[in-house]
DSSP file (Angstrom, degrees, kcal/mol; ACC not computed):
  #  RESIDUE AA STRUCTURE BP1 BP2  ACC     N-H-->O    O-->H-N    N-H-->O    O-->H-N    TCO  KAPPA ALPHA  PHI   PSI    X-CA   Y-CA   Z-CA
    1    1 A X              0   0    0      0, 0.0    15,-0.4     0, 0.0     2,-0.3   0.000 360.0 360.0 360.0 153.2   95.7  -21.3  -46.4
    2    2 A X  E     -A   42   0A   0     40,-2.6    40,-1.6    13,-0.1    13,-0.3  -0.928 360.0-157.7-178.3 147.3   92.1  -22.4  -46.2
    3    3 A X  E     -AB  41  14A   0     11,-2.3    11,-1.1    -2,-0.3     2,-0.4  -0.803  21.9-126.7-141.3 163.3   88.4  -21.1  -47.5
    4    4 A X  E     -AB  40  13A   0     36,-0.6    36,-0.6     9,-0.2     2,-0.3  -0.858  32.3-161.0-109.7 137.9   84.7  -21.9  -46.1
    5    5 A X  E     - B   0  12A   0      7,-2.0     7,-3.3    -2,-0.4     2,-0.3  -0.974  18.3-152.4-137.2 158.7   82.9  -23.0  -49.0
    6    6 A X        +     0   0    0     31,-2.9     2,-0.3    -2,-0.3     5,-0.3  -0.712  30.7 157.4-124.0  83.3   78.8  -23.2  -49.2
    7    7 A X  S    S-     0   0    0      3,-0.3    -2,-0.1    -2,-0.3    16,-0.0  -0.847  76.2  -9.8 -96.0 142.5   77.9  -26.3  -52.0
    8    8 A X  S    S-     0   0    0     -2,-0.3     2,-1.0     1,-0.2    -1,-0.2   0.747 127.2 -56.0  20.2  68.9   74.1  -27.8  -51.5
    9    9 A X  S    S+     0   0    0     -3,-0.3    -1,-0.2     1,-0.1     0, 0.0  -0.903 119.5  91.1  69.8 -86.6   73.3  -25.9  -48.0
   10   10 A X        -     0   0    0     -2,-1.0    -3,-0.3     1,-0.1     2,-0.3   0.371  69.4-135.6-118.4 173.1   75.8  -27.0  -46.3
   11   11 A X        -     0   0    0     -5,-0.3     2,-0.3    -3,-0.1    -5,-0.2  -0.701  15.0-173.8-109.8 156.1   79.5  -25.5  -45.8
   12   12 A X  E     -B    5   0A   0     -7,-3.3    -7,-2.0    -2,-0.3     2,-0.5  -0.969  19.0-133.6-146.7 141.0   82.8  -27.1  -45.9
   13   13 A X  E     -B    4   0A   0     -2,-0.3     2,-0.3    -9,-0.2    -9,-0.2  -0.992  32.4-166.4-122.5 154.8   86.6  -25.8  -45.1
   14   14 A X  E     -B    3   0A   0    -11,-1.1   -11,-2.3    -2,-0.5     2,-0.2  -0.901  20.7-166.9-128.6 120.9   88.9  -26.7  -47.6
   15   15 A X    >   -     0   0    0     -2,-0.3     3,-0.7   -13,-0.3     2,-0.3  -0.660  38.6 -94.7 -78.2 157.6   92.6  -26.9  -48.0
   16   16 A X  T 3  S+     0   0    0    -15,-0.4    83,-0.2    -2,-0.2    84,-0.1  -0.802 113.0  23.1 -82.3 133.5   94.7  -27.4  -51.5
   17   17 A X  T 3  S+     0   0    0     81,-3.2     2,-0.2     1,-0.4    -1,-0.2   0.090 100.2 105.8 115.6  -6.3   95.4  -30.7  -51.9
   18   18 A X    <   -     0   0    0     -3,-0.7    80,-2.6    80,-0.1    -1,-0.4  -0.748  61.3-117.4-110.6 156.5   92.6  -32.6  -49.6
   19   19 A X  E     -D   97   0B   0     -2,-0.2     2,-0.3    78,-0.2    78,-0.3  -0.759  24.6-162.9 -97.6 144.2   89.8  -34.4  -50.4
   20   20 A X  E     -D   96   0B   0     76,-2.6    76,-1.4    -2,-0.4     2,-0.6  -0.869  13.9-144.3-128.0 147.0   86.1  -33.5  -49.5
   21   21 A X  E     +D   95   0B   0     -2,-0.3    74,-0.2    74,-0.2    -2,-0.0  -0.900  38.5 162.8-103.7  88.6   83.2  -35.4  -49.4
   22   22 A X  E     -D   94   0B   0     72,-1.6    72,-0.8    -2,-0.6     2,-0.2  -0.048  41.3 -48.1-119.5-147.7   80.5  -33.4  -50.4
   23   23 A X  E    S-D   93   0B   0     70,-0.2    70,-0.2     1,-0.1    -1,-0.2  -0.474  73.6 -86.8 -45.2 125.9   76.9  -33.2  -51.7
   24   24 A X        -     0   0    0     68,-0.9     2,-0.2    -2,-0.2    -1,-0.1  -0.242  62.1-164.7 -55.5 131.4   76.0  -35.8  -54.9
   25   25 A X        -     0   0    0      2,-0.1    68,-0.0    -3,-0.1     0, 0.0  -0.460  29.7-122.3 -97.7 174.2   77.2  -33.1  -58.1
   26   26 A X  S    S+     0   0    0     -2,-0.2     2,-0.3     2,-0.1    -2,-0.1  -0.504  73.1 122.5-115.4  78.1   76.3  -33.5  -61.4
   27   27 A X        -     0   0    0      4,-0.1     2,-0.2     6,-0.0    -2,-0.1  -0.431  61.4-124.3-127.6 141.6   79.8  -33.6  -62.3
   28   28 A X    >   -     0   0    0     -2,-0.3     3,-0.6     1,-0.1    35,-0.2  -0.681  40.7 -89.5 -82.6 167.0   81.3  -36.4  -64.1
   29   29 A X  T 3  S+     0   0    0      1,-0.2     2,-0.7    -2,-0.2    35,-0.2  -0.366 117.7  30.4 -68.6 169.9   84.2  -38.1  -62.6
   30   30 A X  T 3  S+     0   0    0     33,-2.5    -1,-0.2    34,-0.3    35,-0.0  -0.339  92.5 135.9  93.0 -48.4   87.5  -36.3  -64.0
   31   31 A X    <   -     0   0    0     -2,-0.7    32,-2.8    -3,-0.6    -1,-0.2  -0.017  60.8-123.7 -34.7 116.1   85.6  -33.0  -64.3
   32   32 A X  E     -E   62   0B   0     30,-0.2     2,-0.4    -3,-0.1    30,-0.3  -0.376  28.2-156.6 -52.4 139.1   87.0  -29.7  -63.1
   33   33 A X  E     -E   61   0B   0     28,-2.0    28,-3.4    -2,-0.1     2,-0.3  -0.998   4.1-152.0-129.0 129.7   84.4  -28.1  -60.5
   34   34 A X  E     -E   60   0B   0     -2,-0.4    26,-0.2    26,-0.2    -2,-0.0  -0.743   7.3-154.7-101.8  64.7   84.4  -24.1  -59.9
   35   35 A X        +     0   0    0     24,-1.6     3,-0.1    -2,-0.3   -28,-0.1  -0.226  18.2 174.5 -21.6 129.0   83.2  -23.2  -56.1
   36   36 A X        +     0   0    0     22,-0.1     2,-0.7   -30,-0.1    -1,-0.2   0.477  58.6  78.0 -98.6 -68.9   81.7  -19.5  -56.4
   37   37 A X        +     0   0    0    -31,-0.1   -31,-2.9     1,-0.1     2,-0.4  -0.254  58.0 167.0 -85.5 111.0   80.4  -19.2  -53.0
   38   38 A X        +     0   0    0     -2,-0.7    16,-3.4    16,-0.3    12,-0.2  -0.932  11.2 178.6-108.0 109.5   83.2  -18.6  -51.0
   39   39 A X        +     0   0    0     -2,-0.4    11,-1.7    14,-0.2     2,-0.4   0.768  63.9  13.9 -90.9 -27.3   82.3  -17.5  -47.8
   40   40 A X  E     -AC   4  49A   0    -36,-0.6   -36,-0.6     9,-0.2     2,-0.3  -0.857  53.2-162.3-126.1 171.0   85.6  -17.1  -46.0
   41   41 A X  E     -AC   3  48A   0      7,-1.3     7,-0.8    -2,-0.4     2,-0.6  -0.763   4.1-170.2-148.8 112.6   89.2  -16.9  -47.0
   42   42 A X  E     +AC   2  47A   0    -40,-1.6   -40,-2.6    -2,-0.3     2,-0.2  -0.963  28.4 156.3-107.2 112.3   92.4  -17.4  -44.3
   43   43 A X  E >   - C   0  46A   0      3,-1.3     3,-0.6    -2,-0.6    -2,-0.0  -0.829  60.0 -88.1-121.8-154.6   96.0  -16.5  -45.9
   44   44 A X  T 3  S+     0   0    0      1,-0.3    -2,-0.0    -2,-0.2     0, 0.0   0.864 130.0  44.2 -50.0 -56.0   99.4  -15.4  -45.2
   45   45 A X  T 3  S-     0   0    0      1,-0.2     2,-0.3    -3,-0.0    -1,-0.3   0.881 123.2 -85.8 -61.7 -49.9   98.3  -11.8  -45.3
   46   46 A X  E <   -C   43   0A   0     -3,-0.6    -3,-1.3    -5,-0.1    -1,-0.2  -0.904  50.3 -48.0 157.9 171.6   94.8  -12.3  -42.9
   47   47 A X  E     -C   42   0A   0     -2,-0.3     2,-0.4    -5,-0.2    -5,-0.2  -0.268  33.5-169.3 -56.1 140.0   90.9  -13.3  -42.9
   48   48 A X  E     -C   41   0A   0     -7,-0.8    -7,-1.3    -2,-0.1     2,-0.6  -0.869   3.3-160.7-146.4 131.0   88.9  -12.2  -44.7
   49   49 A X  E     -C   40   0A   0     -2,-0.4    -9,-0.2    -9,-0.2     4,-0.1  -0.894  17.8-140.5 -99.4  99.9   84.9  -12.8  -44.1
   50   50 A X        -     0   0    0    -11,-1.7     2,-0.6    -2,-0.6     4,-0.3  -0.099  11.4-116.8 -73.9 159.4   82.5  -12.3  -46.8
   51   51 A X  S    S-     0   0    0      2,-0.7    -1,-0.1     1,-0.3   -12,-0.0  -0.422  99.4 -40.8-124.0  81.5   79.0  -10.9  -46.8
   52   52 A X  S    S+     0   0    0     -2,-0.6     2,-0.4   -13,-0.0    -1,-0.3  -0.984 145.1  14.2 -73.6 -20.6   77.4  -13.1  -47.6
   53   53 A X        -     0   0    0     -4,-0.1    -2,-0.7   -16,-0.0     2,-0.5  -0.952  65.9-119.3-137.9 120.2   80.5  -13.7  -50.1
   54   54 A X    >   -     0   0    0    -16,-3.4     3,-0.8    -2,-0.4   -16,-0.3  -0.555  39.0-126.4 -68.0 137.5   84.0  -12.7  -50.8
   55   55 A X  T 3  S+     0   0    0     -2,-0.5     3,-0.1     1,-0.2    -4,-0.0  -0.561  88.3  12.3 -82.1 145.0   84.2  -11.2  -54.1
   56   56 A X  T 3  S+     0   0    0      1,-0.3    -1,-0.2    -2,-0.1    46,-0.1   0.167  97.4 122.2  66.6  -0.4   86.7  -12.6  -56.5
   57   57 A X    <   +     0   0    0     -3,-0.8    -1,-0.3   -19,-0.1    46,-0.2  -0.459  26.6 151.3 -73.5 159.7   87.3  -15.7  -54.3
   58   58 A X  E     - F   0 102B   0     44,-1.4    44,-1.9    -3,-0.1     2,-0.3  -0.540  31.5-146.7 166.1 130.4   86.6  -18.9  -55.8
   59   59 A X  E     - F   0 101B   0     42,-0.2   -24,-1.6    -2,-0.2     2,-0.3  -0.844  15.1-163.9-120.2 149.9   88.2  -22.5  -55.1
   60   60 A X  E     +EF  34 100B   0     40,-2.0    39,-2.5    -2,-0.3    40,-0.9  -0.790  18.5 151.5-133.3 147.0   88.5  -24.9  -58.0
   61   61 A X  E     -EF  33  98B   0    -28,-3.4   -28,-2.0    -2,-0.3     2,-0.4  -0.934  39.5-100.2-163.7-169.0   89.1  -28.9  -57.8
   62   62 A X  E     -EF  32  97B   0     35,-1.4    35,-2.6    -2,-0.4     2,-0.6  -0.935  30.2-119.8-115.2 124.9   88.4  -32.2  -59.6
   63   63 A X  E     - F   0  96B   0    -32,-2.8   -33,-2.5    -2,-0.4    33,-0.2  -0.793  26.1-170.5 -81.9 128.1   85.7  -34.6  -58.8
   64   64 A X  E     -     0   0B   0     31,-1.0   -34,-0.3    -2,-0.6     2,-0.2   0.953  59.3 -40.7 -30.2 -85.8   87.4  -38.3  -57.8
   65   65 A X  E     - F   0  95B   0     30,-1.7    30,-1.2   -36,-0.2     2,-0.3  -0.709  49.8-116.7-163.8 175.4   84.3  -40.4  -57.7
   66   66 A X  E     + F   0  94B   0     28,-0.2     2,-0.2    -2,-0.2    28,-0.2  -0.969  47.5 124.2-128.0 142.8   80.8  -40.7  -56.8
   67   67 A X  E     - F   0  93B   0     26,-3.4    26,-1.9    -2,-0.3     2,-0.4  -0.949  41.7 -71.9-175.3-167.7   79.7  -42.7  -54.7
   68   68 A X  E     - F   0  92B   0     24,-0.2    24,-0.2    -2,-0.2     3,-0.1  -0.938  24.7-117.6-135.4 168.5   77.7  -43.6  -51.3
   69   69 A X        -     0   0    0     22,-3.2    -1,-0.2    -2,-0.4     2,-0.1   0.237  41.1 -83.7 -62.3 179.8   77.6  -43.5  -47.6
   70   70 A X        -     0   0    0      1,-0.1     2,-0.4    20,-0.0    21,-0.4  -0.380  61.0 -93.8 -54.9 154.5   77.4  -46.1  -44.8
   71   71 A X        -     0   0    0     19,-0.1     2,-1.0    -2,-0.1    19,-0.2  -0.655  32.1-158.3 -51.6 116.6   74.0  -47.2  -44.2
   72   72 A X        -     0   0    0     17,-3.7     2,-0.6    -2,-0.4    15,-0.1  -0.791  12.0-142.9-131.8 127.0   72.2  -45.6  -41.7
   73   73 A X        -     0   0    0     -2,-1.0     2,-0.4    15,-0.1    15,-0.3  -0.795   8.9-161.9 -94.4 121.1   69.0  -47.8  -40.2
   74   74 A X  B     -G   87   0C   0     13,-2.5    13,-2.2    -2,-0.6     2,-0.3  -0.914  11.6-177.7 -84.2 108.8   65.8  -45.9  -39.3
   75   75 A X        -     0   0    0     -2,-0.4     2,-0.2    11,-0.2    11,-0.2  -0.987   3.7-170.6-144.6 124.3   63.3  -47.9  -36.8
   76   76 A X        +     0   0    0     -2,-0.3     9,-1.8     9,-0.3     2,-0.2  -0.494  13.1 171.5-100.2 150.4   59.9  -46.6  -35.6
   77   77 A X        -     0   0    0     -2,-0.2     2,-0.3     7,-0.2     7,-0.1  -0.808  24.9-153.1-170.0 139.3   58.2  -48.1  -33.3
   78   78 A X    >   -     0   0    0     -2,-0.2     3,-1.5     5,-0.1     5,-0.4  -0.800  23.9-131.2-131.4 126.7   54.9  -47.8  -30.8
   79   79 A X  T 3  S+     0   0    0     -2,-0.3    -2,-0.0     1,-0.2     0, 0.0   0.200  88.9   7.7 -48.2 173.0   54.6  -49.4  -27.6
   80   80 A X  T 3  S+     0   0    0      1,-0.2    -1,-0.2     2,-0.0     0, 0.0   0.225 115.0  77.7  73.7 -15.7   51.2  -51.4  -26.9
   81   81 A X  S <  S-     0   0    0     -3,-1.5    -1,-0.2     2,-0.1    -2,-0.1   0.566  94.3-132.0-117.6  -5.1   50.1  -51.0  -30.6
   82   82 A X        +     0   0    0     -4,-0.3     2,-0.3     1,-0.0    -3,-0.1   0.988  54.6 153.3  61.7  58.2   52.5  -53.8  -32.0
   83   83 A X        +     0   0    0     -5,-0.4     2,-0.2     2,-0.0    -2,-0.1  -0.780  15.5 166.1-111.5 167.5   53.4  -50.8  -34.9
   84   84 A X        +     0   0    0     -2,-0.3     2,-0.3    -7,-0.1    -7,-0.2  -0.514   5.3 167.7 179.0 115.5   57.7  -52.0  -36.2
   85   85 A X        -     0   0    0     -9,-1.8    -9,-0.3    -2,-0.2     2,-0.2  -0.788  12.3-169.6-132.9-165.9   58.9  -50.5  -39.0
   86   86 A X        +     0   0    0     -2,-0.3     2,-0.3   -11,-0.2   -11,-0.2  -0.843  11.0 150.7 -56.6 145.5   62.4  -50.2  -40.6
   87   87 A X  B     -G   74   0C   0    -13,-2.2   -13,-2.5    -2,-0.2     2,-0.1  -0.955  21.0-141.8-170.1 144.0   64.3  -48.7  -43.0
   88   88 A X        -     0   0    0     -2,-0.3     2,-0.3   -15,-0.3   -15,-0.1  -0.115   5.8-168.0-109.4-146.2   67.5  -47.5  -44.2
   89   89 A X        -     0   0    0     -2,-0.1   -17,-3.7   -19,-0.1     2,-0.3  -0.848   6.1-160.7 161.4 138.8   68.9  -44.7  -46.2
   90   90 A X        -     0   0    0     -2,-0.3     2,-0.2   -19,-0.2   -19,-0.1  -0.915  25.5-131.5-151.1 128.1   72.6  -44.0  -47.9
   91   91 A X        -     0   0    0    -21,-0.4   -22,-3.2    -2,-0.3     2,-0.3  -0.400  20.3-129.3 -74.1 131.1   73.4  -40.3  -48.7
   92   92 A X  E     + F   0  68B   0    -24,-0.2   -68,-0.9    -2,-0.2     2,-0.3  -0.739  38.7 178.3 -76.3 138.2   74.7  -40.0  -52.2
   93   93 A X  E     -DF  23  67B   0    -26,-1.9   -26,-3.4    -2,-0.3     2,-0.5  -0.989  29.2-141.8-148.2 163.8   78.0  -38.0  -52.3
   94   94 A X  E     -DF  22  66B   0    -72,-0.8   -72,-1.6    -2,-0.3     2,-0.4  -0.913  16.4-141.2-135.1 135.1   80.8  -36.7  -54.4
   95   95 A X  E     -DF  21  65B   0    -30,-1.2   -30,-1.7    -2,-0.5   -31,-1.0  -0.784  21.5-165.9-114.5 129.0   84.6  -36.6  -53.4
   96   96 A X  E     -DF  20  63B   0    -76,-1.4   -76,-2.6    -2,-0.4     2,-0.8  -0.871  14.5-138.3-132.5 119.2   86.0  -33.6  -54.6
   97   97 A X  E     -DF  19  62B   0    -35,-2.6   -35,-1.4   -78,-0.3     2,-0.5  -0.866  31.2-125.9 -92.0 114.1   90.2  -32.9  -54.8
   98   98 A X  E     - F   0  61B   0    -80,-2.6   -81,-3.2    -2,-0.8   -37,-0.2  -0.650  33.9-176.0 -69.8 123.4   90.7  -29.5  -53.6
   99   99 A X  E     -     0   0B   0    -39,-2.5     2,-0.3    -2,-0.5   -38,-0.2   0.881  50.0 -28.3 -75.6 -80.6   92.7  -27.4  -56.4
  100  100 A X  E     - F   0  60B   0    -40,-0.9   -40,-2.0   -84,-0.1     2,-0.4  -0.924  48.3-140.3 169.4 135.0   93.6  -24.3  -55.7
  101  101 A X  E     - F   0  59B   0     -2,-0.3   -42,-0.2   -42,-0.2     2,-0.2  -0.922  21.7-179.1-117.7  98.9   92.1  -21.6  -53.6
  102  102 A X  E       F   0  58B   0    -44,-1.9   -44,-1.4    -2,-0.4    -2,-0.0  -0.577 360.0 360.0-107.6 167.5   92.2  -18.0  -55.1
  103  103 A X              0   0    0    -46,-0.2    -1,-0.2    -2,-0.2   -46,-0.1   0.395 360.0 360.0 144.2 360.0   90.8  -15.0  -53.2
């Protein structure tokens, strides 16, 4: 069993019982989290594809932690003109224990 979920643009599949890395929440850690938009649902029975959304789906889990990515180094440069810049960036995220998937 397994759902498409859509949290801050982006989509995720999810099983119960795995952990997800997903978009920084404002969740405390410990906190139950309620997914509404569930965009797909795979069980025993069949698929089911929502439009945009399955009705009455909805997957439920516990935030872990918060915490952030690897670093990721950004460097501009233009020949001839002696331009060098650098910079990095670390995506904020929050790791999410997948619950229970109803739907």
């Amino acid at each position: 069993m397994y759902a498409v979920i859509s949290s801050g643009g982006k989509q995720y599949r999810v099983e119960p019982g795995e952990t997800v890395r997903i978009d920084l929440l404002d969740v405390e850690a410990g906190q139950n989290v309620k997914f509404d938009d569930v965009l797909a649902v795979s069980t025993d029975k069949g698929f089911k594809v929502g439009t945009p959304t399955v009705e009455g789906a909805s997957v439920s889990g516990t935030v872990v932690k918060h915490g952030r990515a690897d670093k990721i180094i950004v460097f501009k440069f233009k020949r001839k003109k002696q331009y060098k810049k650098t910079t990095g960036h670390r995506q904020g995220y929050t790791a999410v224990k997948i619950g229970e998937i109803v739907g």
